[in-house]
C-alpha positions in Angstrom: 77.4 80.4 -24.9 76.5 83.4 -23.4 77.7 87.2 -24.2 78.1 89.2 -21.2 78.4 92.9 -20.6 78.3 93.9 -24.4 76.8 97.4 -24.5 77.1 97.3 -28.2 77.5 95.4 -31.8 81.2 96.1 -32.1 83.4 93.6 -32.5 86.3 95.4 -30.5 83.9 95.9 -27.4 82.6 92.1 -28.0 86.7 91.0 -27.7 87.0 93.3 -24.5 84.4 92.2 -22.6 85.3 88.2 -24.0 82.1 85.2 -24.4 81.7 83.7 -20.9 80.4 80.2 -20.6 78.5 79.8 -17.2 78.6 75.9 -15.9 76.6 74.4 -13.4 79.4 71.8 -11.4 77.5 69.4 -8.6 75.4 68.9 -6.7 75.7 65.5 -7.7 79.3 65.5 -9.0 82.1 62.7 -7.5 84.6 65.1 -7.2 82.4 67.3 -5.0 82.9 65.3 -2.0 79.1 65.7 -1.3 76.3 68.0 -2.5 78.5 70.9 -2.9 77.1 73.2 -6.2 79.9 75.3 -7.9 78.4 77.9 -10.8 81.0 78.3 -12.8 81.7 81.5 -15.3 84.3 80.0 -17.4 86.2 81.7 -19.8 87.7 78.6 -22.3 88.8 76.6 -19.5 89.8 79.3 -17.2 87.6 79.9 -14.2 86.7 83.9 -14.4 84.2 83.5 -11.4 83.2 80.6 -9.1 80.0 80.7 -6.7 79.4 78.0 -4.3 76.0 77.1 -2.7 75.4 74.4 0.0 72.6 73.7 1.8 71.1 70.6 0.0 71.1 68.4 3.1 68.9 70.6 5.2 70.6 69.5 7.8 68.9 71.6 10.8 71.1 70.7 13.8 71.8 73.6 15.6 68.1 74.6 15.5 67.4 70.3 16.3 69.4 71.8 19.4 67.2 74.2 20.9 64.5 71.7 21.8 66.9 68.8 22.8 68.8 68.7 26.1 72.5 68.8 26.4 72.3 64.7 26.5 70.1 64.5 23.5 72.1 66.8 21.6 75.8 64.5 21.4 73.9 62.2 18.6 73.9 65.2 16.3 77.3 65.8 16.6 78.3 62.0 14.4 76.1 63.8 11.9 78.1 66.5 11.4 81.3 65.9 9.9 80.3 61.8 9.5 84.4 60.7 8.0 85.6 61.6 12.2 82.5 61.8 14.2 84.7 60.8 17.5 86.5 64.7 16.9 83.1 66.0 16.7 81.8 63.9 19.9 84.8 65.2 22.1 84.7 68.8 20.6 81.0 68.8 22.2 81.6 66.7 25.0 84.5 69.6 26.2 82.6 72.2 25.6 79.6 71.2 27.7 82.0 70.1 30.3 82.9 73.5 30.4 79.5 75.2 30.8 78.9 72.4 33.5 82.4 73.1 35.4 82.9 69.6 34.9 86.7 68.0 35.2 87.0 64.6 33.7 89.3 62.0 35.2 93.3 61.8 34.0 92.5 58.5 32.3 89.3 60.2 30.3 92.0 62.3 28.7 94.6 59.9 27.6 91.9 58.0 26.5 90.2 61.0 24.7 93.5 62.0 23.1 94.3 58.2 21.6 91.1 58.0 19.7 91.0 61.4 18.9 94.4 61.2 17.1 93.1 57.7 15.7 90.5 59.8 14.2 92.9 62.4 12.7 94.5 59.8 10.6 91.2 57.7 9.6 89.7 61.1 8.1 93.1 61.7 6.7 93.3 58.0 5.2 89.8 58.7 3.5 91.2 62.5 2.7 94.3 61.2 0.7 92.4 58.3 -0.6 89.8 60.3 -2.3 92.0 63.4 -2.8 94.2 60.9 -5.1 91.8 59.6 -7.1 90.5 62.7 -8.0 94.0 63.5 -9.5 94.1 60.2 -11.2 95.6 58.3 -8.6 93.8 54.9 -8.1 96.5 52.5 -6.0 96.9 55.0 -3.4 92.9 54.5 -3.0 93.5 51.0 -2.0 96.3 51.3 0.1 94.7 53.9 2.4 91.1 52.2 2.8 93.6 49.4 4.1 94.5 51.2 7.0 91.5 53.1 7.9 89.4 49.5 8.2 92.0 48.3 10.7 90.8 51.5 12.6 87.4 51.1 12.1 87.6 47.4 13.4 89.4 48.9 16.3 86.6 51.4 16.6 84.3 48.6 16.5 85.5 46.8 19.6 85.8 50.3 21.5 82.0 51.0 21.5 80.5 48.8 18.9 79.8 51.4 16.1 82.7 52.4 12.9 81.4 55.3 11.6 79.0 57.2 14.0 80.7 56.3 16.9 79.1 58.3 20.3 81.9 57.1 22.6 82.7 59.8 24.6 80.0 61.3 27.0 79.6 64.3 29.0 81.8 64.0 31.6 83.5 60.8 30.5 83.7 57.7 28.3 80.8 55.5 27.2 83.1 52.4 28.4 87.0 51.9 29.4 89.2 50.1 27.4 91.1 47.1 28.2 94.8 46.1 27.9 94.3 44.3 25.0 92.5 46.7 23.1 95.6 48.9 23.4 98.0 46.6 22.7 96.2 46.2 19.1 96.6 50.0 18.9 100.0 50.0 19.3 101.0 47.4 17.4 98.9 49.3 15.1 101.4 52.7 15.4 104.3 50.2 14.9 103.3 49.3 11.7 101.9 52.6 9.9 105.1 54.5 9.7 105.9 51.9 7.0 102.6 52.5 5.8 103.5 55.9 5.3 106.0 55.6 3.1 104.5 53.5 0.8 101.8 56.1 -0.2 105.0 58.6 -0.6 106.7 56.2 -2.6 103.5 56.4 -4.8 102.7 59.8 -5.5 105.8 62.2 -3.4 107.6 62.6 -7.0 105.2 61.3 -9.4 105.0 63.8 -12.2 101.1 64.0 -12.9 101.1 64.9 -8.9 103.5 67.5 -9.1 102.1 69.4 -11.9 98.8 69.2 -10.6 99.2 69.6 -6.9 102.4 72.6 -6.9 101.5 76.3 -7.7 97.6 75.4 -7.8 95.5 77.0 -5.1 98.3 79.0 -4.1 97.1 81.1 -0.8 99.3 83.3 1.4 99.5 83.4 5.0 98.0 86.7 5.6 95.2 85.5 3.0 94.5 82.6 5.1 94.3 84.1 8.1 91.9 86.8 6.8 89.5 84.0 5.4 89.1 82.7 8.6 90.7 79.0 7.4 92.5 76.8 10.1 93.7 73.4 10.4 96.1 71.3 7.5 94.6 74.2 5.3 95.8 77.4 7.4 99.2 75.2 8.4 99.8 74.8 4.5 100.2 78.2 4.4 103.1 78.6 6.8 100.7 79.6 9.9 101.8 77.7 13.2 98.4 77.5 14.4 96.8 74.4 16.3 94.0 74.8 18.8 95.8 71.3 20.6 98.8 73.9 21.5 97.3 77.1 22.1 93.8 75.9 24.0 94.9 73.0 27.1 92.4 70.0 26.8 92.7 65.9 26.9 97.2 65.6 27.2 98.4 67.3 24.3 100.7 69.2 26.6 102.2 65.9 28.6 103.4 64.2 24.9 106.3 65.4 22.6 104.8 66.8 19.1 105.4 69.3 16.6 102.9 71.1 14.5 103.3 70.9 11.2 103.3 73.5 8.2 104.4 74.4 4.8 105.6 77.2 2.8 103.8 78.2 0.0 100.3 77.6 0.4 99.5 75.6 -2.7 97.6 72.3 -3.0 100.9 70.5 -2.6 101.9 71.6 1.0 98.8 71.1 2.0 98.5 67.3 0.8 102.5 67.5 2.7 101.2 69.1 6.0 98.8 66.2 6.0 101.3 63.5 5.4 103.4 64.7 8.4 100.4 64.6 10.6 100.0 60.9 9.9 103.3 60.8 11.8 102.6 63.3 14.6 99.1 61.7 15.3 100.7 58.3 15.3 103.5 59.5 18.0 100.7 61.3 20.2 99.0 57.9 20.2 101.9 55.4 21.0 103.0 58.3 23.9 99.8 58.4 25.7 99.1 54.5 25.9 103.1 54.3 27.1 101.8 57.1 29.9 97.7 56.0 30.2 97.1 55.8 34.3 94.5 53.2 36.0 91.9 55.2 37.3 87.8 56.2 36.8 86.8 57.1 33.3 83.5 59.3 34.5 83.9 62.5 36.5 82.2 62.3 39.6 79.4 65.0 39.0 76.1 62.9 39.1 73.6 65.6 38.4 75.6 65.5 34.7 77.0 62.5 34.2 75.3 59.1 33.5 75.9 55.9 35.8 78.1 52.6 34.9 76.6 50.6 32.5 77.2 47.5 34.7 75.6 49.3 37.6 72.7 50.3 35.9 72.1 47.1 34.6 72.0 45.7 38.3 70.8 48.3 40.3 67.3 50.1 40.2 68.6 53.4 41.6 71.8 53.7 39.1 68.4 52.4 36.4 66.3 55.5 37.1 69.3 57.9 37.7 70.0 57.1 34.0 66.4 56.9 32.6 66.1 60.4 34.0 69.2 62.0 32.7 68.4 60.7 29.1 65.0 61.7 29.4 65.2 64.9 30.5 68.9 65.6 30.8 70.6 68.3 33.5 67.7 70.4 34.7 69.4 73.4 35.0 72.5 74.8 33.7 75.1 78.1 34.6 73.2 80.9 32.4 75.8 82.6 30.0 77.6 82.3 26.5 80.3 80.7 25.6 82.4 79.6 22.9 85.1 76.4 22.9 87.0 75.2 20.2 88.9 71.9 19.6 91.0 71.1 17.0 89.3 68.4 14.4 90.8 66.7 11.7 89.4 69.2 9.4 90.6 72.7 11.4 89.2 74.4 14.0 85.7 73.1 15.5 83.9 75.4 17.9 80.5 75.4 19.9 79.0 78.5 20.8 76.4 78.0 23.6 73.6 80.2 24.9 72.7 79.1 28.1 69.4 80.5 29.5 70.0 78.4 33.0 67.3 75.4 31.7 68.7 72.1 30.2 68.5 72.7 26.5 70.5 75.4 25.0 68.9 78.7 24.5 70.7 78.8 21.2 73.9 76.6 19.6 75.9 77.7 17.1 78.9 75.3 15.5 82.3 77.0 13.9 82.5 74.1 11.4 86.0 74.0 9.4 84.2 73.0 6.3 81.9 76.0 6.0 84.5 78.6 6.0 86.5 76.7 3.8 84.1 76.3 1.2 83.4 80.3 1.2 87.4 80.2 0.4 86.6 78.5 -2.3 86.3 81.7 -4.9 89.9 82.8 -3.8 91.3 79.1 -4.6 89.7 78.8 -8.1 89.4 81.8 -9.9 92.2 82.5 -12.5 92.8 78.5 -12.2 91.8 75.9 -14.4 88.8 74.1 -14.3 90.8 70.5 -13.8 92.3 72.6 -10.6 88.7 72.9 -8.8 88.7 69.5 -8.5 92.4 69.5 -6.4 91.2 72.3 -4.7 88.0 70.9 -3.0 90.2 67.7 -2.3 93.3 69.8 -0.7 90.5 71.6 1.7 88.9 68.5 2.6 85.8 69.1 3.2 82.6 67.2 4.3 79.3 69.0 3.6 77.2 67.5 6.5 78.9 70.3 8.6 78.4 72.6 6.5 74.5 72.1 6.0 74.6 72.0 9.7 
């Protein structure tokens, strides 16, 4: 125990200014959701003052940018935030596409939106999963990880990887999909709904989860707004704000979907905006394969965009045409800045490019949803409990590999 800002021996100034307890919380802590490191002025259990730090990982990547070219670079982006690296993939891929004046095929986007959405409700899956068992929930552990194999599996036979995925490319897809593939995925939709309301049935109206979900973290709009938060996070607090309706990219404007949001801005709505998006995402998905054209998957832009795999594998000029572009990547690119942003799982993703005309990026920058909502943190905790950190970090969801980025 440690007295702070006692000018003098009397008791009645020592009761005024109170004995503070400061507590060291992480880096290595499970409810942390990574090396996240909260010091902690505490106050009994009441949080007075909360500080986080990050920067553990020493991640590097927008610096790794700057001597990569733009090919080199999409790697990186399944490093960021590692629970949906096929959000972070396309949130690159589009933003290059941009710089480049490149226009994917109609069937790239369909394609793009279904396993974007599928990645929306795996990192959701893992989100409640964890978010639950932080609050003492163990079942609803189990019953998520259920659901977010059978996506990984799916994953899997997409492009061969589960976690760190690299499916999409500049200008297109690593590899079509086939009719079967899609027919798993839908039968897939058919069945989570139900899925759904089992983890409802579990914890909706389940008294430990009320009490330690509903008037905890409480943030207003205005608040939210101000802090720079987007995503489930921003929509918790009443904010109608999705970069899918307000930006145009892959078909979000060809399906029928609602954003969703809450009312009061505590942990609960947020753990509720979340829930409905399990629906929303699994509508988007079950939409777009109803609507999915025939049609090419790469844009036809050679001087960015690699070859067929089949033709490369059978034809020496499509072989050096892709050695090259791997090698060296684009060698020259529209000079300029810019800034896209795509709406991830986690809020809103954004690339800020510097283009100096070469192939490498002059300087990259990444908006990354977990960053500014770990500098939230302060607003969420102090005054709170110290049991109510720990549903905090789980109702912002974040992922520190994108933070450290």
């Amino acid at each position: 125990m440690e007295d702070t800002h006692i000018n003098s021996g009397n008791d009645n100034s020592r009761i005024a200014a109170k004995e503070l307890m400061t507590l060291s919380m992480g880096p290595q802590h499970p409810a942390t959701h990574g090396v996240l490191r909260l010091v902690l002025d505490l106050d009994g259990e009441t949080v007075v003052k909360c500080t986080p730090y990050v920067g553990y990982l020493h991640r590097g990547v927008e610096k790794l940018a700057e001597h990569r070219n733009y090919m080199q670079i999409l790697p990186l982006t399944d490093r960021l935030d590692y629970i949906s690296s096929m959000s972070n993939n396309l949130g690159y891929c589009i933003a290059v596409e941009k710089l480049f004046g490149i226009e994917v095929p109609e069937r790239t986007e369909y394609i793009r939106t279904i396993v974007a959405e599928m990645s929306r409700i795996a990192n959701h899956l893992l989100w409640l999963a964890t978010h639950a068992l932080d609050v003492g929930a163990m079942t609803v552990f189990l019953y998520c990880f259920r659901e977010r194999e059978a996506i990984l599996d799916l994953f899997e036979r997409l492009c061969g990887a589960r976690l760190t995925v690299t499916y999409p490319r500049i200008g297109g897809l690593k590899n079509d999909v086939d009719s079967q593939w899609l027919e798993d995925v839908y039968a897939f939709t058919g069945e989570f709904p139900m899925r759904v309301a089992q983890y409802e049935t579990l914890i909706n109206k389940n008294r430990i989860w009320l009490q330690r979900t509903r008037g905890i973290g409480v943030i207003s709009a205005q608040e939210a707004i101000n802090w720079g938060m987007s995503g489930p996070v921003l929509r918790g607090s009443g904010v109608p704000y999705d970069v899918r309706k307000v930006t145009r990219y892959g078909v979000y404007d060809k399906v029928k979907w609602e954003v969703c949001t809450g009312k009061n801005g505590d942990v609960y709505d947020r753990y509720r905006v979340r829930m409905d998006e399990f629906l929303q995402s699994n509508s988007i998905i079950r939409q777009c394969i109803e609507q999915i054209p025939q049609g090419p998957i790469m844009a036809d832009a050679p001087k960015y965009t690699l070859p067929a795999k089949d033709k490369v594998l059978t034809d020496m000029e499509h072989l050096i045409h892709h050695f090259v572009l791997i090698t060296k990547g684009p060698q020259t690119a529209p000079e300029g800045e810019m800034y896209v942003a795509t709406e991830v799982p986690k809020g809103e993703l954004g690339f800020f490019f510097v283009s100096d005309g070469t192939g490498k990026p002059y300087r990259m920058r990444v908006r990354s949803p977990s960053f500014v909502h770990v500098s939230a943190l302060p607003r969420l905790c102090e005054g709170e409990l110290v049991a109510d950190i720990i549903a905090n970090i789980g109702s912002i969801d974040i992922v520190l590999g994108e933070c450290d980025r």
